[in-house]
C-alpha positions in Angstrom: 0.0 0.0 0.0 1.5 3.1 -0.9 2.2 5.1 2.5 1.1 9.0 1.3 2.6 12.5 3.0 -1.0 12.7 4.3 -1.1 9.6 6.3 2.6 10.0 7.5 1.5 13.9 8.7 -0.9 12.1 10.2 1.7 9.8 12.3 4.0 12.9 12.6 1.3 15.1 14.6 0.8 11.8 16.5 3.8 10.7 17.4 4.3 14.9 18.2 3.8 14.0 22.3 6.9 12.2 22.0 8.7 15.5 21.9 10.7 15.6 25.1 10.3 12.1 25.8 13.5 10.0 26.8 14.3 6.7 24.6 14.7 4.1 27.3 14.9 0.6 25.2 15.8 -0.3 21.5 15.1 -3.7 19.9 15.3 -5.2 16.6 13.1 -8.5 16.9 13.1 -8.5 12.7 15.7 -7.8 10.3 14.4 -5.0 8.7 11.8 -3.7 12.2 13.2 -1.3 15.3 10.9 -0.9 18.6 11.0 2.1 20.4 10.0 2.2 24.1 10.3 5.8 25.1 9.2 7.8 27.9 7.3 11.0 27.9 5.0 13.1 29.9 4.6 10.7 32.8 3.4 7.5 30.3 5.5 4.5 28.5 5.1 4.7 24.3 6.3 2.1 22.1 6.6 3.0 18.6 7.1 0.9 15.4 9.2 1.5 12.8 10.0 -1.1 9.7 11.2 -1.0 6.5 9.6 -3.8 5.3 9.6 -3.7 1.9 5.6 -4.9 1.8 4.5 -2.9 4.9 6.7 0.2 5.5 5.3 2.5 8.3 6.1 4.2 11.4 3.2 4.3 14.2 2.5 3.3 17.6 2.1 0.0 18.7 0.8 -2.3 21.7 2.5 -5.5 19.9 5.6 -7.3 21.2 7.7 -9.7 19.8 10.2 -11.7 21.4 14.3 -10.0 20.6 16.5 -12.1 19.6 19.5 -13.2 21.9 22.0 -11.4 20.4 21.0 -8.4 19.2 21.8 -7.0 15.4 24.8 -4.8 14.7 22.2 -1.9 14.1 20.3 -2.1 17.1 23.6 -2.0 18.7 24.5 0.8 17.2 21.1 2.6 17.8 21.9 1.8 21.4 25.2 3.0 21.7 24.1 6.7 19.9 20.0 7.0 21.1 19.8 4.8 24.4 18.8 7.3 27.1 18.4 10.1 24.6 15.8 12.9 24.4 13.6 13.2 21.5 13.8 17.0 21.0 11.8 17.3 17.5 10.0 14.9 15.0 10.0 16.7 11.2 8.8 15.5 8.2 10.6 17.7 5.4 8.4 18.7 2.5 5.7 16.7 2.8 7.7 14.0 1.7 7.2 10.0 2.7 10.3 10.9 5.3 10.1 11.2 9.0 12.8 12.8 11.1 13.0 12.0 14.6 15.6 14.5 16.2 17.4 13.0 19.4 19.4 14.9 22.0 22.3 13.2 23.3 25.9 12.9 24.2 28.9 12.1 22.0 31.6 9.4 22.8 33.5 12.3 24.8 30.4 13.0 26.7 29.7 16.5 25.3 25.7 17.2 23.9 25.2 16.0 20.4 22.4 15.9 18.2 21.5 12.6 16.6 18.6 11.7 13.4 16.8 8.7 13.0 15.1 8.5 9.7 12.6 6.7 8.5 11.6 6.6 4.7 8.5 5.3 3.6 9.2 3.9 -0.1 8.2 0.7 -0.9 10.6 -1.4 -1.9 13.3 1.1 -1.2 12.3 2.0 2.0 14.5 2.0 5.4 15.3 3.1 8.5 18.9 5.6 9.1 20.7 6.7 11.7 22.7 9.8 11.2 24.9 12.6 12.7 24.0 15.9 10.4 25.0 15.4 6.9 26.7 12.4 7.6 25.3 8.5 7.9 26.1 6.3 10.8 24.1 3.2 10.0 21.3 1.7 8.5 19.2 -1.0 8.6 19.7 -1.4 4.8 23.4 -1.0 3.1 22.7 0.5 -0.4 26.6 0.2 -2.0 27.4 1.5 -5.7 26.4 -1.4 -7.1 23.1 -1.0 -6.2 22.2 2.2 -7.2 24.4 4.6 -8.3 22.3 7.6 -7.4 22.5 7.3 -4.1 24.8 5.4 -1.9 23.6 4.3 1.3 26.1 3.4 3.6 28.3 3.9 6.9 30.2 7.2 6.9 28.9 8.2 3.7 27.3 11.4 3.4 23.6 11.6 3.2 21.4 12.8 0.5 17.4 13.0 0.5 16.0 10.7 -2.2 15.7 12.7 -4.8 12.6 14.9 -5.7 12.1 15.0 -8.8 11.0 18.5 -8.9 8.0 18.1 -6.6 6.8 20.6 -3.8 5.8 20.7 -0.7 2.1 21.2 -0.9 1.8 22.6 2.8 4.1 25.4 1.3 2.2 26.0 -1.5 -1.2 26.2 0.5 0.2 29.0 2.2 0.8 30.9 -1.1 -2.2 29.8 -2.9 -4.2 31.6 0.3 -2.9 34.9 -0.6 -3.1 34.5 -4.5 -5.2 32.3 -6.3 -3.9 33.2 -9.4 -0.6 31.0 -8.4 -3.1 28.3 -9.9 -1.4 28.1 -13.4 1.7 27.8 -12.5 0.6 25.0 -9.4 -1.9 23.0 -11.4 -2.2 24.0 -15.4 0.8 24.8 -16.6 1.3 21.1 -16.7 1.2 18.9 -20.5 -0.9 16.5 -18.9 -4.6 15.5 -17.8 -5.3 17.0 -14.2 -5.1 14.4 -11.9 -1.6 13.4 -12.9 -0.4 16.8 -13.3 -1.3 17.1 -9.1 0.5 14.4 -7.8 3.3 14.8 -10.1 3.6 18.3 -9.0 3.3 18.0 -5.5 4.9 15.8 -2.7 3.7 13.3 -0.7 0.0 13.3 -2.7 -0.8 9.6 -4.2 -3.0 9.6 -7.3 -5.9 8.4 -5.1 -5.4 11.8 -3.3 -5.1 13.8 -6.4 -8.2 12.2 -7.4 -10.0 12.7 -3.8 -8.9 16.9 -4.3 -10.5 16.9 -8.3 -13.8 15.4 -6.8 -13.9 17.8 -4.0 -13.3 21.0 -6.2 -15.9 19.4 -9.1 -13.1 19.1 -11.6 -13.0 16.2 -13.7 -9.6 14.3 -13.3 -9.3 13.7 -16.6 -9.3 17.0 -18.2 -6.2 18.1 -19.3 -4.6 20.8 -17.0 -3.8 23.3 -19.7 -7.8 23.7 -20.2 -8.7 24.7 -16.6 -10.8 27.9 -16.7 -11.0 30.4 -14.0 -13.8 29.2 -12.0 -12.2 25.7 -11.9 -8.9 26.9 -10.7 -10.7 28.7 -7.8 -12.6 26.0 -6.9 -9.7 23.4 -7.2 -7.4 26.4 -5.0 -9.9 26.3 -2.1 -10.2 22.9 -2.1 -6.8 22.5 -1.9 -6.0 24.9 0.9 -9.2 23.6 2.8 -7.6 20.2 2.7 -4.2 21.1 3.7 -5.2 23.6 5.9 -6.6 20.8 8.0 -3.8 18.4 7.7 -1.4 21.5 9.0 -3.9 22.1 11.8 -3.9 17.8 12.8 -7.7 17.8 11.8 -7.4 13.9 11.2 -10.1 12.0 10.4 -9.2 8.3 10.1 -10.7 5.3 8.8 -10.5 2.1 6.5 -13.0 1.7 4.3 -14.8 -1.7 3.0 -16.5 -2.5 -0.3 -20.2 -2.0 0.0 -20.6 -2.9 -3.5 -19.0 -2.9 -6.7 -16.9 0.6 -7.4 -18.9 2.9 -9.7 -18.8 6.7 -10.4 -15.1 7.3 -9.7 -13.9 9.4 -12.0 -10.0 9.8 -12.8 -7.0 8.7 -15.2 -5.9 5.4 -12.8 -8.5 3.0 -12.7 -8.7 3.6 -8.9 -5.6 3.1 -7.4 -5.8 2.2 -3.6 -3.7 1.9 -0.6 -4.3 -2.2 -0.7 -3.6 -2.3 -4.1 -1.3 -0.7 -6.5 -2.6 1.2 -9.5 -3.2 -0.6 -12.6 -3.7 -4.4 -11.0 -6.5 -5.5 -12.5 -6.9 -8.6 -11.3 -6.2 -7.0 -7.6 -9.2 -4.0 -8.6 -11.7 -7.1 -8.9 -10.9 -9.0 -6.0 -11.3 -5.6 -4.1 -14.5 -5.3 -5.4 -16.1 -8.0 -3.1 -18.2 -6.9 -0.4 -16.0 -6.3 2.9 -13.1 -6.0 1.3 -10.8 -3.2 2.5 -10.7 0.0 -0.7 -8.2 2.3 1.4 -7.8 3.5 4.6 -7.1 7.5 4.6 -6.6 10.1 7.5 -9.3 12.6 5.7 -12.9 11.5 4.8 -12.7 10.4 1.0 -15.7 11.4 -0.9 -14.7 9.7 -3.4 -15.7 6.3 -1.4 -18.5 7.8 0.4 -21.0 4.9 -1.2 -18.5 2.2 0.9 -18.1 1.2 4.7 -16.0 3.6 6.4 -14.5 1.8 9.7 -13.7 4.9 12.1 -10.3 4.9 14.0 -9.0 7.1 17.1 -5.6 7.7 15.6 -3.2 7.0 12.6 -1.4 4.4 14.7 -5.0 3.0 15.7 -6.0 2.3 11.9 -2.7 1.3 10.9 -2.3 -1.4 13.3 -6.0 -2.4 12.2 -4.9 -3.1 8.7 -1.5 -4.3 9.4 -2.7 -6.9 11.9 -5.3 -8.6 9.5 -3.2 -9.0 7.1 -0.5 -9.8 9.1 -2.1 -12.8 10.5 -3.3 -13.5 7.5 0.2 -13.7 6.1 1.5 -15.8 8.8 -1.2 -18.4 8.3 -0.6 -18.6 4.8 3.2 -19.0 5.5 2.5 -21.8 8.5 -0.5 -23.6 6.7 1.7 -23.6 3.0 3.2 -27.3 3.6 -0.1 -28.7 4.8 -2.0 -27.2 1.7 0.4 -29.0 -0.2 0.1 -32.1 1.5 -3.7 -32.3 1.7 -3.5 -30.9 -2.3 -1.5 -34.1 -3.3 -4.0 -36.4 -1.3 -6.7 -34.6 -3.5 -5.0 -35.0 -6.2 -4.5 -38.4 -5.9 -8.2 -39.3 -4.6 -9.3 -38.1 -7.4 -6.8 -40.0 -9.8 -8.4 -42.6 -8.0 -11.9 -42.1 -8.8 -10.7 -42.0 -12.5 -9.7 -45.4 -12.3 -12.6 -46.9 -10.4 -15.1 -45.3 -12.8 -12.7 -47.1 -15.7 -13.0 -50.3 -13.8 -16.5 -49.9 -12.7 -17.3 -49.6 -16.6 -15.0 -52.7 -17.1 -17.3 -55.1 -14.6 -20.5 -53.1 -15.8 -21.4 -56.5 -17.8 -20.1 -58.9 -15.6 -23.6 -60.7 -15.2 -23.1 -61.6 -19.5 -20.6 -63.8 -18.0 -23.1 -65.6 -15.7 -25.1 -66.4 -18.8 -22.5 -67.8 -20.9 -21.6 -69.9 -18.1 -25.0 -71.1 -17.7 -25.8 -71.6 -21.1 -22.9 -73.9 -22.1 -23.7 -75.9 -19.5 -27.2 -76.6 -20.6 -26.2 -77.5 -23.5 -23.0 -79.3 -23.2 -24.7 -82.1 -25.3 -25.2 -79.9 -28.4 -21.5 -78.4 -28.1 -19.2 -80.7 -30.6 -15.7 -81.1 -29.1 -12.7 -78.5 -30.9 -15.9 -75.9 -31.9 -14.3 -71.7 -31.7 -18.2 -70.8 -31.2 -21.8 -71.9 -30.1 -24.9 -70.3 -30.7 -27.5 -71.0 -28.0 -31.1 -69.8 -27.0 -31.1 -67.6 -24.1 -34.0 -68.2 -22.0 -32.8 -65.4 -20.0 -34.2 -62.9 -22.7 -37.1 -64.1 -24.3 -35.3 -67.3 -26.1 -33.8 -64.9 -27.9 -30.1 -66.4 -29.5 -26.7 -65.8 -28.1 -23.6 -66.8 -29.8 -20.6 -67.3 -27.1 -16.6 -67.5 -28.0 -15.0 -70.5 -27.3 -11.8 -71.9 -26.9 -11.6 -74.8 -29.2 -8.6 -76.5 -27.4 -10.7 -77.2 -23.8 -14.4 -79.1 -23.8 -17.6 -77.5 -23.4 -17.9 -77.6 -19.8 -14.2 -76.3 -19.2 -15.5 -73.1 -21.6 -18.3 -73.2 -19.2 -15.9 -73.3 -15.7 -13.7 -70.7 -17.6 -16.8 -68.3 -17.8 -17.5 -69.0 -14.0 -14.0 -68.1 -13.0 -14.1 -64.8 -15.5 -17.7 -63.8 -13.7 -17.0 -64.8 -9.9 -13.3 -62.7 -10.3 -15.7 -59.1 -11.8 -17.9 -60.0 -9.1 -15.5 -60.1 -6.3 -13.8 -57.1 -8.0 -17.3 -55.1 -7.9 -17.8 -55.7 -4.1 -14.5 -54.2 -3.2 -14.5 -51.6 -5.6 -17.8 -50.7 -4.1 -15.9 -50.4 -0.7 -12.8 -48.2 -2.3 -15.2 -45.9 -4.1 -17.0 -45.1 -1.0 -13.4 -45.1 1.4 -12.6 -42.5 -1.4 -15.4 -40.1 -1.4 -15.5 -40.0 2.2 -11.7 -39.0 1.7 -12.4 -36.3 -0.9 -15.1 -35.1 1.4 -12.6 -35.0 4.6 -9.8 -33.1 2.9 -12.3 -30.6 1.2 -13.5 -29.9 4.8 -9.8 -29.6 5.5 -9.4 -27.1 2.9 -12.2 -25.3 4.5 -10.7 -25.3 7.6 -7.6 -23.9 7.0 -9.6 -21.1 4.8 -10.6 -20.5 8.5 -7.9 -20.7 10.6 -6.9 -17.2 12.4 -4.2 -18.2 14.7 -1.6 -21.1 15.2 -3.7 -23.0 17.8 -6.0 -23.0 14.9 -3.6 -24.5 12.4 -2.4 -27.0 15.1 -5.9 -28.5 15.5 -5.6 -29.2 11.8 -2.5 -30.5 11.8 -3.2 -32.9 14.6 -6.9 -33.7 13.2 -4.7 -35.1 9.6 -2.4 -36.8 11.8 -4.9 -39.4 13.5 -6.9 -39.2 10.2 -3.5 -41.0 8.6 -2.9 -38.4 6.4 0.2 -36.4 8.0 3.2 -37.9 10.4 2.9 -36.1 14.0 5.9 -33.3 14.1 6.0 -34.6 18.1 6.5 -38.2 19.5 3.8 -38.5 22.3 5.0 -37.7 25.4 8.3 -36.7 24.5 8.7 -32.5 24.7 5.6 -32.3 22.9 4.5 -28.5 23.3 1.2 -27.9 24.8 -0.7 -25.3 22.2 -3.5 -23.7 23.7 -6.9 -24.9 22.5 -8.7 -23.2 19.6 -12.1 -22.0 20.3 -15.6 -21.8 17.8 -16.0 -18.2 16.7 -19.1 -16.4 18.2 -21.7 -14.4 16.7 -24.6 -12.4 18.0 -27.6 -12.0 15.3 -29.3 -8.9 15.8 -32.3 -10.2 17.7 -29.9 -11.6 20.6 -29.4 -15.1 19.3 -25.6 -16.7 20.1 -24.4 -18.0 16.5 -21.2 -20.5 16.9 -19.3 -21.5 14.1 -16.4 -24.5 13.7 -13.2 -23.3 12.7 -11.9 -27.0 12.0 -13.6 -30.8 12.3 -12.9 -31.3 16.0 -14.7 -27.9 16.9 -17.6 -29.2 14.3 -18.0 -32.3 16.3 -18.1 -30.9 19.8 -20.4 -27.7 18.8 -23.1 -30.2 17.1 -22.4 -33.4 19.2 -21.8 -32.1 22.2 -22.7 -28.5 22.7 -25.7 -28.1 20.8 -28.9 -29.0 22.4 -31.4 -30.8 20.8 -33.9 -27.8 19.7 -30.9 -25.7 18.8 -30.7 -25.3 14.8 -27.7 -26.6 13.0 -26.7 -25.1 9.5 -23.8 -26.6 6.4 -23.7 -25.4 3.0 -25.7 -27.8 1.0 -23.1 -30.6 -0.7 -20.7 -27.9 -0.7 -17.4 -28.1 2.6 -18.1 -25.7 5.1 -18.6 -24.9 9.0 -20.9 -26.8 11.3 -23.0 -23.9 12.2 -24.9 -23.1 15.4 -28.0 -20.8 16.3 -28.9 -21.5 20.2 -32.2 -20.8 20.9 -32.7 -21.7 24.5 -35.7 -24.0 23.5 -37.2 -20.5 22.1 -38.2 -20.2 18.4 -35.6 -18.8 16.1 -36.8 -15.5 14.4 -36.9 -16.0 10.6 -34.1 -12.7 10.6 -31.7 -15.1 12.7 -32.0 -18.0 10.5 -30.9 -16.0 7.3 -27.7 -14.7 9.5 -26.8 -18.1 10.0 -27.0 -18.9 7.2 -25.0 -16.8 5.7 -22.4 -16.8 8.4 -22.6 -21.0 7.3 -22.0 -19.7 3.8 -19.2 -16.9 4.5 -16.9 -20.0 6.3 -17.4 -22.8 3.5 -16.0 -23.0 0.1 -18.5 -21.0 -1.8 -18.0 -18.2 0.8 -17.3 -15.8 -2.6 -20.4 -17.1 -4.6 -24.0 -16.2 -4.3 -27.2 -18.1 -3.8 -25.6 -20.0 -1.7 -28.1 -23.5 -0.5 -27.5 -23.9 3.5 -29.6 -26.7 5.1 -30.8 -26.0 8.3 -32.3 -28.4 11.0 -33.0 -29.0 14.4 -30.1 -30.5 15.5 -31.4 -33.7 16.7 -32.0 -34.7 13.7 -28.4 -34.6 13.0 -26.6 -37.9 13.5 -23.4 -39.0 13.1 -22.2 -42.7 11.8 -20.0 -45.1 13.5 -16.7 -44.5 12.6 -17.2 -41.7 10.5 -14.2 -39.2 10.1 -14.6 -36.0 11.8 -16.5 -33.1 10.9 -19.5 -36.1 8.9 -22.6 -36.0 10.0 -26.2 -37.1 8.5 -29.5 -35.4 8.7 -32.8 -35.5 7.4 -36.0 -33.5 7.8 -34.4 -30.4 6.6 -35.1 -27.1 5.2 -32.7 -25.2 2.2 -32.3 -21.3 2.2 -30.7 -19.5 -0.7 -28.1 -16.7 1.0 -25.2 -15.0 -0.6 -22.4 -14.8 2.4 
């Protein structure tokens, strides 16, 4: 997500009560990620700052991760030059995606020296710098010659901003465009290009979603070339412009993530909205961001441009930061932790289903196995008729209307060893039937199992989660246990159901794997209590409680589609969900967890 001037202002009039504030730890749990624990105005602040190259950002945070036990050469260093230092000033020069924090401290010799931390938002080429004036001391990331021959990053080597390209600061030229709007043509249409791209070219720290958000406000179509402005539009797009800046200057934040609503329509603008989550020009990112609850952007103004989405309100910067980076996070971490079992349970799938190939091959192979039968049968009544070395016989078959059947034979054995031979051939396909029967079944309940798997792990939100599942494939056969028993086996802490509330007051609880689907419907459900599954489709055990009261018809649709939002059509529509009282839910002996069979149900149609 691309980290704007606007958001980092945001952070920098945040993290402003740091001022005076003394640094009193420094730690460097991840290779490219400093914590801050400093101490101001009578309270204890901990402040992030990473250079991750997919989530740069600098902000307050209550997480902590464990250091490691020796600590990295630049959070040594940091240490050494910051430890017990005073933050005097935090800057962010021009606007730009830069954040100066200005520390007060004491030279080798003991005499007052001023150090700066810096901390550059920038993607891929983001990082995090310590420096003594023009000079660098350190940095989390060495860029040598090699790398870029712009601009060296690197100990003792002086220190250069990243370069500009021409832009200004916009908070500068608010203040000029206040006195004299007619600094609009050389600000906004003196530029070749159409509007929108002429802003956030022109100015720093504004990302084209921004540039789009100021057109909209000043009702000035993004796409209109600059050069064609006329007067009243340049007014209009000035006062917008100062409005919005003037506020930013003056810490007016208003923060929040907004969520899809609906598909995107009536945005107006040259990039086929670029968003925070997403960088500009992803297609294929643009519709997946589309689906309802899906994050858009998060922004520390109101957007009008996604006034017709769900706008999630936060306190602070930090606070809606930490919101997004969390999720996703997580969400990265269970990918990361759940990657070797999707691979494990995908070549089981894979294989089931090479197996059902071959058992519908065989199964047409046996299909007239019972022709057999009736050979057998008919050479035998009519051994008599058969002359001895004959290659064929053509008999009347009884069996179908005495209509004639001619049977191969094998002219060097007599009639009735034809007539054994035909046996043998028919009580082998019969045999073979029977237990194919058995393996097609053994392997549908399999594909069922590991598509419930699947499910589950589309559900799991922690690593007690993902242990469950792991464990669960282990006694299913399907995975070797990571632990002998009994031998330093680590005790996880159980994963628990997820809990709703429907809007009426009913408790909705919902399986996050087969072992929670078993205890919520065999064991915590009661018997009037209604139990909900996506209809032939893997899914959730879902429960609405109704404390032997009826179920409002308002509660049954929200279970329902919470049942369809955790299975594996959670991104279709119309989903089916059964729904039944639970004690007409069984399950069989010796079925694998998470199968269950039920009857006297009713189907709704929900989209999740």
């Amino acid at each position: 997500m691309p980290f704007d001037g606007a958001t980092l202002a945001g952070i920098r009039a945040e993290l402003s009560v740091l001022e005076g504030g003394r640094i009193d730890k420094i730690t460097q749990p991840e290779r490219d990620e400093i914590f801050l624990s400093v101490r101001a105005r009578g309270e204890n602040f901990k402040v992030l700052l990473t250079a991750n190259a997919n989530a740069p950002r600098v902000c307050f945070t209550t997480q902590s991760k464990i250091s490691p036990l020796s600590a990295p050469m630049f959070c040594m260093i940091l240490r050494k030059h910051l430890g017990g230092g005073r933050i005097s000033r935090i800057v962010q020069p021009d606007f730009d995606r830069i954040l100066d924090i200005y520390v007060d401290t004491l030279d080798e010799m003991g005499d007052p020296a001023e150090k700066v931390l810096s901390v550059e938002i920038m993607g891929k080429h983001s990082n995090i710098l310590l420096r003594d004036g023009e000079r660098i001391i350190d940095a989390i990331k060495h860029v040598p010659f090699s790398v870029s021959a712009v601009r060296q990053i690197l100990p003792n080597a002086p220190y250069s901003r990243p370069p500009s390209e021409g832009k200004i600061d916009p908070l500068h030229a608010t203040a000029e465009l206040s006195r004299r709007v007619s600094l609009a043509d050389s600000y906004f249409s003196a530029a070749n290009d159409i509007l929108q791209r002429a802003i956030y070219m022109r100015f720093n720290g504004i990302s084209p979603v921004f540039s789009a958000e100021i057109c909209n406000r000043a009702e000035v179509d993004p796409e209109k070339p600059a050069a064609t402005l006329n007067d009243a539009e340049k007014t209009r797009l000035c006062e917008t412009f100062c409005d919005i800046f003037g506020k930013i200057a003056r810490g007016e934040f208003e923060c929040a993530i907004y969520r899809a609503r609906q598909a995107r329509n009536g945005f107006r603008g040259h990039v086929a909205e670029p968003t925070h989550a997403l960088e500009a020009g992803n297609e294929a990112g643009n519709e997946a961001e589309n689906e309802a609850g899906k994050i858009v952007d998060l922004a520390v103004l109101p957007f009008t441009i996604f006034s017709h989405h769900h706008a999630e309100a936060f306190e602070s910067p930090s606070a809606m930061l930490e919101a997004f980076y969390a999720k996703r996070d997580e969400s990265y971490r269970i990918a990361q932790k759940t990657a070797d079992l999707r691979k494990l349970i995908t070549a089981h799938l894979e294989r089931c289903r090479k197996k059902s190939f071959v058992h519908e091959k065989t199964l047409a192979e046996v299909k007239n196995r019972d022709d057999l039968r009736i050979k057998g049968e008919l050479l035998t009544a009519y051994l008599y008729k058969i002359p001895p070395g004959a290659a064929s016989f053509t008999a009347e078959n009884f069996y179908d209307e005495n209509a004639e059947l001619e049977i191969t034979l094998d002219p060097a054995i007599t009639a009735a060893e034809n007539a054994q031979k035909y046996f043998k051939k028919y009580n082998k396909q019969k045999r073979a039937f029977t237990a194919l029967q058995e393996q097609i079944e053994k392997n549908a309940e399999d594909l069922t199992y590991l598509e419930s798997v699947v499910a589950s792990m589309d559900a799991a939100e922690n690593e007690a989660d993902i242990a469950e599942i792991r464990t669960e494939l282990a006694e299913q056969g399907f995975a070797k246990r990571k632990h002998a028993p009994g031998k330093n086996k680590k005790v996880q802490a159980a994963s628990k159901p997820l809990k709703f509330t429907s809007a009426d007051g009913f408790e909705i609880y919902v399986g996050k794997n087969n072992s929670q689907n078993d205890y919520l419907t065999l064991r915590f459900a009661k018997p009037h209590d209604i139990w909900f599954h996506t209809k032939e489709i893997a899914g959730s055990h879902v429960i609405l409680v109704t404390n032997d009261n009826e179920p409002s018809d308002a509660a049954i649709i929200e279970a329902a589609k919470i049942a369809a939002a955790h299975s594996r059509a959670k991104d279709g529509s119309n989903v089916p969900v059964d729904y039944v009282a639970r004690k007409h839910v069984k399950k069989p002996a010796g079925a694998k967890p998470g199968y269950v069979i039920y009857d006297k149900h009713k189907t709704v149609y929900v989209t999740p």
